[in-house]
RONURO-622332 format. One record per residue: residue number from 1; residue in one letter; x, y, z of N, C-alpha, C, O in turn. Coordinates in steps of 0.02 Angstrom, whole numbers. Atoms other than C-alpha are relative to their C-alpha. Layout:
BEGIN
{NUM,"a",{X,Y,Z},{X,Y,Z},{X,Y,Z},{X,Y,Z}} ...
END
This chain:
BEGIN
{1,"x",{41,-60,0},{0,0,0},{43,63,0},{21,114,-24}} {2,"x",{-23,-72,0},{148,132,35},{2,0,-73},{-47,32,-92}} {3,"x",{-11,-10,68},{197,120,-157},{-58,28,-39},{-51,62,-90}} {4,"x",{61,-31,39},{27,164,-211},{-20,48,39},{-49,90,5}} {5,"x",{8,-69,-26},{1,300,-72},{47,51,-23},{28,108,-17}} {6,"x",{-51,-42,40},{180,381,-171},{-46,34,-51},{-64,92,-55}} {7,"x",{47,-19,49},{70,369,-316},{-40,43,-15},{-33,79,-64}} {8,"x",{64,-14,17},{-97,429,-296},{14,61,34},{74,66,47}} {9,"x",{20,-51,-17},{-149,606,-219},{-39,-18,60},{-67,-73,50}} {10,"x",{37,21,-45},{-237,589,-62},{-45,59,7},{-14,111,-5}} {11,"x",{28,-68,-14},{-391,728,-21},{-43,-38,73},{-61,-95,90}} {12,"x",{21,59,-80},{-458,679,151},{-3,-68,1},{49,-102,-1}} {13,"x",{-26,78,-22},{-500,503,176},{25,-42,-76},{66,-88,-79}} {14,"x",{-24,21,57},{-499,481,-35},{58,7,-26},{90,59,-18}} {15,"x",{-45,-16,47},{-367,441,-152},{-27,29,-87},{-75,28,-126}} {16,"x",{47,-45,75},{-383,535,-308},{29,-37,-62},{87,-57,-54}} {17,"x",{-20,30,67},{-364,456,-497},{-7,61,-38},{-64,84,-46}} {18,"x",{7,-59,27},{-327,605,-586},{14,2,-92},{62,-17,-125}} {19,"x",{-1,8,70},{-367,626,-765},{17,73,-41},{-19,116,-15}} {20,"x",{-26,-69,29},{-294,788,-874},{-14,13,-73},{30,-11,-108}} {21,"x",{40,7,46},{-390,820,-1022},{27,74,-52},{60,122,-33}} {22,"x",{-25,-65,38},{-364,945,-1181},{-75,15,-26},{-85,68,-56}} {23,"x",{71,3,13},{-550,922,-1213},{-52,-43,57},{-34,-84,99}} {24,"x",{29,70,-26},{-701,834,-1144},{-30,-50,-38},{-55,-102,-18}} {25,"x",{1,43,56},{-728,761,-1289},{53,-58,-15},{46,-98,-61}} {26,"x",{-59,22,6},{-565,680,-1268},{-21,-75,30},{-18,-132,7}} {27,"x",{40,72,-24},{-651,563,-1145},{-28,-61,-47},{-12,-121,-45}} {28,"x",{56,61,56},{-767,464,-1276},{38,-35,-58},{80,-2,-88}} {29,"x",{9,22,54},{-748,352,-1402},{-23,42,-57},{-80,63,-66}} {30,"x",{45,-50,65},{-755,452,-1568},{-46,-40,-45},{-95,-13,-71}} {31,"x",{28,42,56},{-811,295,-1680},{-72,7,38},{-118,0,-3}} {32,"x",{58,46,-37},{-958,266,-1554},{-72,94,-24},{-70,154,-11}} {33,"x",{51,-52,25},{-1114,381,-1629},{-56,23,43},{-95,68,29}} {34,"x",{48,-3,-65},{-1217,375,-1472},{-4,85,25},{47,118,19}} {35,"x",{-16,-53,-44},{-1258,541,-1379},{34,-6,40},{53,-63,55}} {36,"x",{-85,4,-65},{-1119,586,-1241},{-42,-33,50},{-12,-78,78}} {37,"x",{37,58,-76},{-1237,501,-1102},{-1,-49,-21},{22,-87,22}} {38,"x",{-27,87,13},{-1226,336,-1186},{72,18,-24},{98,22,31}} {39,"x",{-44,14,27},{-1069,352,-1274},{45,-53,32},{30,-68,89}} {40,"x",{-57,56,-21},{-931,222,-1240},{53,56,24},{44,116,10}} {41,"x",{-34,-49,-37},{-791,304,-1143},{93,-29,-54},{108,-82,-81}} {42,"x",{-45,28,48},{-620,301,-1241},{44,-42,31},{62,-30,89}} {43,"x",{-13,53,-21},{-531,130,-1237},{75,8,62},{80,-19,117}} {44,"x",{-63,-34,-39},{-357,209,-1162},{-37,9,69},{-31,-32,115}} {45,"x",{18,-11,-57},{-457,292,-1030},{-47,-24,52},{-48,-5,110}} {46,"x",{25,34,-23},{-575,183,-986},{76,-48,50},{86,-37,110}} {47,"x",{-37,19,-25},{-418,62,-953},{33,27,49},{42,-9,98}} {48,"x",{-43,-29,-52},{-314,185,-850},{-45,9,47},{-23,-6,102}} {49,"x",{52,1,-69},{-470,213,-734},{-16,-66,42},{-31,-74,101}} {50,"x",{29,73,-9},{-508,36,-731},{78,-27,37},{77,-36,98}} {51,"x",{-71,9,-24},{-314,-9,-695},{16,26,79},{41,-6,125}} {52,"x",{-18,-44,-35},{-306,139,-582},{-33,-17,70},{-1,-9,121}} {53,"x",{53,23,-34},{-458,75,-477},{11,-77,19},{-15,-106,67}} {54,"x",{-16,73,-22},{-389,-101,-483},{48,11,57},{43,-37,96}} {55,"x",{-78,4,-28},{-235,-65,-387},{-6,9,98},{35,-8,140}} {56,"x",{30,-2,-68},{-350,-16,-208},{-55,-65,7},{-87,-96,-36}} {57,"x",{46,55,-7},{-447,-141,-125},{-68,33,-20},{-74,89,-43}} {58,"x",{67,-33,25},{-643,-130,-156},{-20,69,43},{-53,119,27}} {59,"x",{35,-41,-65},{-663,-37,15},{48,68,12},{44,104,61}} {60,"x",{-19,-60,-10},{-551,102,-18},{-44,69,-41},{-69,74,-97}} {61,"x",{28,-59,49},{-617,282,-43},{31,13,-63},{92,4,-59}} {62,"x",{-16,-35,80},{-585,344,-235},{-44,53,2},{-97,49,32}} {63,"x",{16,-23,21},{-613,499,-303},{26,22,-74},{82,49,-75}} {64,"x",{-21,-6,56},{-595,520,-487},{-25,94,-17},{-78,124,-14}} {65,"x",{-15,-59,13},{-517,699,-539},{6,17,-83},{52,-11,-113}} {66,"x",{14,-42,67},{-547,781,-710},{15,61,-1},{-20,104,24}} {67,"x",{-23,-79,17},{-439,934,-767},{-8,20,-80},{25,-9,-122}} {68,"x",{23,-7,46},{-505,1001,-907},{-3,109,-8},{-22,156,27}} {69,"x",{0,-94,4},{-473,1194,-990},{-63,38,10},{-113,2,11}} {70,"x",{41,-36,-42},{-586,1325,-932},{-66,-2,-69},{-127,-6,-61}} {71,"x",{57,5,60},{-669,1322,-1124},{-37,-46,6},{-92,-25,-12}} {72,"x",{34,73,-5},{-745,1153,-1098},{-59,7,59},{-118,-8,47}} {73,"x",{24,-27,-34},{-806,1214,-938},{-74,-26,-2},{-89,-76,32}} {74,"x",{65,1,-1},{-1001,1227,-985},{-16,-83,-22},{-54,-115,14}} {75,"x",{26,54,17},{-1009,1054,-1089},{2,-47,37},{-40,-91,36}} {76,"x",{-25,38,-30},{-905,973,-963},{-52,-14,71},{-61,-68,99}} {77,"x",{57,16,-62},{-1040,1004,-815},{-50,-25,-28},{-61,-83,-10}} {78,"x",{48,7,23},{-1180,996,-910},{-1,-103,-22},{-51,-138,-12}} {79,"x",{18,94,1},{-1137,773,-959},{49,-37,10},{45,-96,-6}} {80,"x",{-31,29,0},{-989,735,-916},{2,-61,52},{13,-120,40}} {81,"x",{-10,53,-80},{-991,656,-718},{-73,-71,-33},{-67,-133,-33}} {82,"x",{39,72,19},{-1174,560,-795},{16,-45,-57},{1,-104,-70}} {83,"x",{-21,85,55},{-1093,487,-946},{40,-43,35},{30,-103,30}} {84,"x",{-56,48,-38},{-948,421,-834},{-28,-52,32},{-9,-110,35}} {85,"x",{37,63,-69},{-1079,341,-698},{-29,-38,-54},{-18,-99,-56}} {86,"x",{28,48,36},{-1186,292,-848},{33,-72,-44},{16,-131,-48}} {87,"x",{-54,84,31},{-1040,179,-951},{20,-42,73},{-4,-98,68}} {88,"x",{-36,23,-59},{-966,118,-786},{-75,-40,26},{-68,-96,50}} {89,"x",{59,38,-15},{-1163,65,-749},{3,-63,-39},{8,-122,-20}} {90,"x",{24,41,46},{-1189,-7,-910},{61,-51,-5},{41,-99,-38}} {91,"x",{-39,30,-3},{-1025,-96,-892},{-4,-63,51},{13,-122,46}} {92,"x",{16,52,-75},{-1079,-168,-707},{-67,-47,-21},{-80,-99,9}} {93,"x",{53,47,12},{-1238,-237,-796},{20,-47,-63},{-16,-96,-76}} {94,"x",{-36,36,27},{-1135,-308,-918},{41,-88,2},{45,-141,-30}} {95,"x",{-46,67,-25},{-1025,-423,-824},{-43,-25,42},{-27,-83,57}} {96,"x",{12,26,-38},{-1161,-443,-703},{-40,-87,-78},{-37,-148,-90}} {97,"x",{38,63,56},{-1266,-539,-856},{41,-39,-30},{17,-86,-62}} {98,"x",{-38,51,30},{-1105,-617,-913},{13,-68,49},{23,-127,33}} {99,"x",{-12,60,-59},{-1085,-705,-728},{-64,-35,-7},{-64,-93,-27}} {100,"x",{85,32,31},{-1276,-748,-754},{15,-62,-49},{-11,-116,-37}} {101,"x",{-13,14,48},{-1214,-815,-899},{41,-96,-4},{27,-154,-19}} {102,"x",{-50,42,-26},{-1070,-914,-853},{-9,-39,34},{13,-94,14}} {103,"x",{31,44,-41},{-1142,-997,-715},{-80,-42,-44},{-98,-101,-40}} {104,"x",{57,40,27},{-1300,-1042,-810},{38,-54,-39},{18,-111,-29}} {105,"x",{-49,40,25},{-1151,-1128,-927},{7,-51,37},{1,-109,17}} {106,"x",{-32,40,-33},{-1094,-1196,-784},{-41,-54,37},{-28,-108,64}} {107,"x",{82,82,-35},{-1266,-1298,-721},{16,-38,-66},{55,-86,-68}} {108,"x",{4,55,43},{-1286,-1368,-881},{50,-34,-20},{36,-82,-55}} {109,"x",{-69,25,31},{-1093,-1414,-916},{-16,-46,54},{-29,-98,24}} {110,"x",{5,42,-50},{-1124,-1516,-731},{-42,-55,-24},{-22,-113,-27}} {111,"x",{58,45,2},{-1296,-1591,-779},{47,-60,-56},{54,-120,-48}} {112,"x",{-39,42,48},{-1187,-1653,-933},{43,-62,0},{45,-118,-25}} {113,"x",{-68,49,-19},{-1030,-1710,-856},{-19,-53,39},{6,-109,39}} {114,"x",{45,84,-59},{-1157,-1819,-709},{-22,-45,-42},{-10,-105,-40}} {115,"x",{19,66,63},{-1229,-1901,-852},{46,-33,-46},{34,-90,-67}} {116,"x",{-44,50,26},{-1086,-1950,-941},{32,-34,40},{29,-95,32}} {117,"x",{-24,33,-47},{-988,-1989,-796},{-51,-70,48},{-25,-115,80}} {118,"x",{40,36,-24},{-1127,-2088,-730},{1,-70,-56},{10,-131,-50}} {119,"x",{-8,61,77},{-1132,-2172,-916},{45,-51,-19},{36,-106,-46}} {120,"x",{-80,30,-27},{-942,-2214,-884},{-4,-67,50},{13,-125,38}} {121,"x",{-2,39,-61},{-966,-2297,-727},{-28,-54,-12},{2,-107,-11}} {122,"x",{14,58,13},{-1103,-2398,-771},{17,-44,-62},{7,-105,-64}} {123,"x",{-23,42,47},{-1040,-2452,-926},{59,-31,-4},{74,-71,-48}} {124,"x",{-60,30,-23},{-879,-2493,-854},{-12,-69,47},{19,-122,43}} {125,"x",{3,71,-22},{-969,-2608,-722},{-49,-34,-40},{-81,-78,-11}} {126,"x",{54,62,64},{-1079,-2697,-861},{54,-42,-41},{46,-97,-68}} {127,"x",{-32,35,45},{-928,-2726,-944},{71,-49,47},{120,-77,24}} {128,"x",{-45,27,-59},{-830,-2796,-791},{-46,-55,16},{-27,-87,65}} {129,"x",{44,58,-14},{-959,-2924,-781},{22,-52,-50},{5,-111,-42}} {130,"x",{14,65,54},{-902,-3017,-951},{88,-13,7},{116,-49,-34}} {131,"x",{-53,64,-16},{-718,-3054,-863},{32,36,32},{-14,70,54}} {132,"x",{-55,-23,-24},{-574,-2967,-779},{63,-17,-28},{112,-28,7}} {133,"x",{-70,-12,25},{-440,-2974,-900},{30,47,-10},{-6,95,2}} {134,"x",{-14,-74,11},{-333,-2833,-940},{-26,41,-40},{-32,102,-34}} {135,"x",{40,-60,59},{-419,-2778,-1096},{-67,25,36},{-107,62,8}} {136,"x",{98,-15,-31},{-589,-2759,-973},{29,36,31},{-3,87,19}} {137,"x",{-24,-30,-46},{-483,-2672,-849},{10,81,-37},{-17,133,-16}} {138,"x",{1,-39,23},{-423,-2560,-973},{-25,53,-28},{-3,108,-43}} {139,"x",{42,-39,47},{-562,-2509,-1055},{-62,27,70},{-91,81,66}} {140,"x",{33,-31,-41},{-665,-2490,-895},{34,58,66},{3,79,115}} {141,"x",{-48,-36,-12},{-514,-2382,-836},{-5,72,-38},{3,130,-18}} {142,"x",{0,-35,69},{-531,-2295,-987},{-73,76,9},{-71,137,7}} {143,"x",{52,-36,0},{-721,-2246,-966},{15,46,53},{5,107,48}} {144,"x",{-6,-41,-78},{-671,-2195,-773},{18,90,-19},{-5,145,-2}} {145,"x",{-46,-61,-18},{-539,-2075,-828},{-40,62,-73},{-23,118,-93}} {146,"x",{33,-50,56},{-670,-2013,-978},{-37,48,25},{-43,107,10}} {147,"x",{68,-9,-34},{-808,-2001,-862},{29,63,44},{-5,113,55}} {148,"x",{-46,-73,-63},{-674,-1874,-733},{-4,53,-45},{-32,107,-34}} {149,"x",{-16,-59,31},{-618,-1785,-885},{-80,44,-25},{-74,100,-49}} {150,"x",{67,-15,37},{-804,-1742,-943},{-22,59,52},{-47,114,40}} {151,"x",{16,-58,-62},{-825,-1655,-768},{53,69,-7},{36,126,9}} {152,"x",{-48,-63,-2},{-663,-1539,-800},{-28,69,-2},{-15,118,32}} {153,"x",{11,-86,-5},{-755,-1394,-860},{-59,32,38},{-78,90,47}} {154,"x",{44,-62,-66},{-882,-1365,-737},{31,17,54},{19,69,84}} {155,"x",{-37,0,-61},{-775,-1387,-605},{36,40,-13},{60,65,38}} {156,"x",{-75,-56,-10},{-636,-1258,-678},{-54,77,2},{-33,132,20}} {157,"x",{34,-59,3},{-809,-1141,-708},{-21,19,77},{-20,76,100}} {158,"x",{-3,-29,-75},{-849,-1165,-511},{36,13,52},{25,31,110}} {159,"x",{-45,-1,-55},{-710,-1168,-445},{70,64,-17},{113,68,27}} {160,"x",{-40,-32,44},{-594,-1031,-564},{-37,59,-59},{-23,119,-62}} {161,"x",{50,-53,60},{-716,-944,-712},{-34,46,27},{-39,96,-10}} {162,"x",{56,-56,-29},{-831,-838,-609},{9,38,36},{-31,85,41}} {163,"x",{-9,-44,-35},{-740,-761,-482},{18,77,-33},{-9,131,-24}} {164,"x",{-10,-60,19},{-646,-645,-583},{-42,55,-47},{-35,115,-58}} {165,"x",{58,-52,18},{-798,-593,-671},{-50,42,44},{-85,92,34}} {166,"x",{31,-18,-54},{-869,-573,-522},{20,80,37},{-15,131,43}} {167,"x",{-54,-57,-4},{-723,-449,-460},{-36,44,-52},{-91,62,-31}} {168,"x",{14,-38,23},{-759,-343,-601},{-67,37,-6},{-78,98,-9}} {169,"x",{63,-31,-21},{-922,-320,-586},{-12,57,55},{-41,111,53}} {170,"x",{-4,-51,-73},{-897,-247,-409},{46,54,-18},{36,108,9}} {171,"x",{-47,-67,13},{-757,-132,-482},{-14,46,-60},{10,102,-65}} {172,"x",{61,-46,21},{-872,-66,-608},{-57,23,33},{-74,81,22}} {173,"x",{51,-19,-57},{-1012,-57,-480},{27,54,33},{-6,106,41}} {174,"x",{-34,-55,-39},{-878,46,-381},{13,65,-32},{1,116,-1}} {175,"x",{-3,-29,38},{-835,143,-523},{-67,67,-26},{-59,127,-39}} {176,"x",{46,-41,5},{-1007,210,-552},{-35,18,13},{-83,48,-13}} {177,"x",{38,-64,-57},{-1053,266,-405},{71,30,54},{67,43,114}} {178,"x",{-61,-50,-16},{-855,353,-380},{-11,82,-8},{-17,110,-63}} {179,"x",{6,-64,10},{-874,529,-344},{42,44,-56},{102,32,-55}} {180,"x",{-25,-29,74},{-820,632,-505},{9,71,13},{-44,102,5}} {181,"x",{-16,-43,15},{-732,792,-486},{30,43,-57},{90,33,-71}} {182,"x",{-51,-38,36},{-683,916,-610},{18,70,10},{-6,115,45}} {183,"x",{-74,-72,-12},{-544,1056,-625},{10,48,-43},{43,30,-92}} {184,"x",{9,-9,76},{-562,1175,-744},{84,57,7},{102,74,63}} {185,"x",{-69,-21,16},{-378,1268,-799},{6,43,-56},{5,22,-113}} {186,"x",{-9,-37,58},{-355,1423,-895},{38,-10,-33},{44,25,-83}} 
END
């Protein structure tokens, strides 16, 4: 934590992510045709906020700082702090429907893998009934280690896949409800 208190700016209990702008237009995505309250936020700065915001735990204060020349001024109050909360929303409902998502993956990859693995098993002891030689051994060895591997990917989705979508969610959630200052600079 000292290395990132060097870093950051502190203003009472927040640390500040400070952004320095030549426009506020500078913010957005130009390709993206949306009005500035939807627009997409530009990919650079999205990342450095997103980066910037990774680097504190969830439970630290942030305040995100915007310096922007004094010309910008009027446009800059008038949409800038609600486009920020609004992408940073639409971002948190994003990943939340992707974990939705993922996990719904992840029932049916289970229901899958129980039924084959189940399919394994018994067809391994049906076939252990017509002798115990090595080729029966083998092959009901065979199904065992089919029947395990069949389970692999639900198990890497509940136990590995969802958290870190999860994480992000909450650091977009955090994100867009981060208090939004701006600075304006003759």
């Amino acid at each position: 934590m000292k290395n990132i208190e060097s870093r950051y700016k502190r203003e009472n209990n927040s640390f500040l992510i400070e952004l320095k702008l030549k426009d506020a237009r500078q913010l957005f995505n130009t390709f993206d045709p949306a009005p500035f309250m939807e627009k997409d936020i530009d990919d650079d700065a999205e990342e450095y906020i997103v980066d910037s915001v990774r680097e504190f735990s969830l439970d630290t204060p942030l305040k995100l700082v915007i310096y922007l020349p004094e010309s910008s001024k009027e446009e800059a109050i008038r949409f800038l702090t609600e486009a920020i909360h609004n992408y940073f929303s639409y971002r948190f409902d994003t990943s939340s429907k992707e974990l939705r998502f993922v996990l719904k993956r992840g029932r049916i990859s289970l229901l899958i893998g129980f039924l084959f693995l189940f399919f394994c098993i018994s067809t391994g002891e049906i076939i252990n009934r017509f002798g115990n030689g090595m080729l029966i051994q083998i092959i009901k060895e065979g199904l065992l280690i089919s029947g395990w591997v069949a389970m692999w990917r639900p198990i890497q989705i509940f136990l590995y896949d969802w958290w870190p979508i999860r994480y992000m969610g909450k650091l977009y959630e955090k994100i867009s409800k981060m208090p939004i200052e701006m600075k304006f600079i003759s």
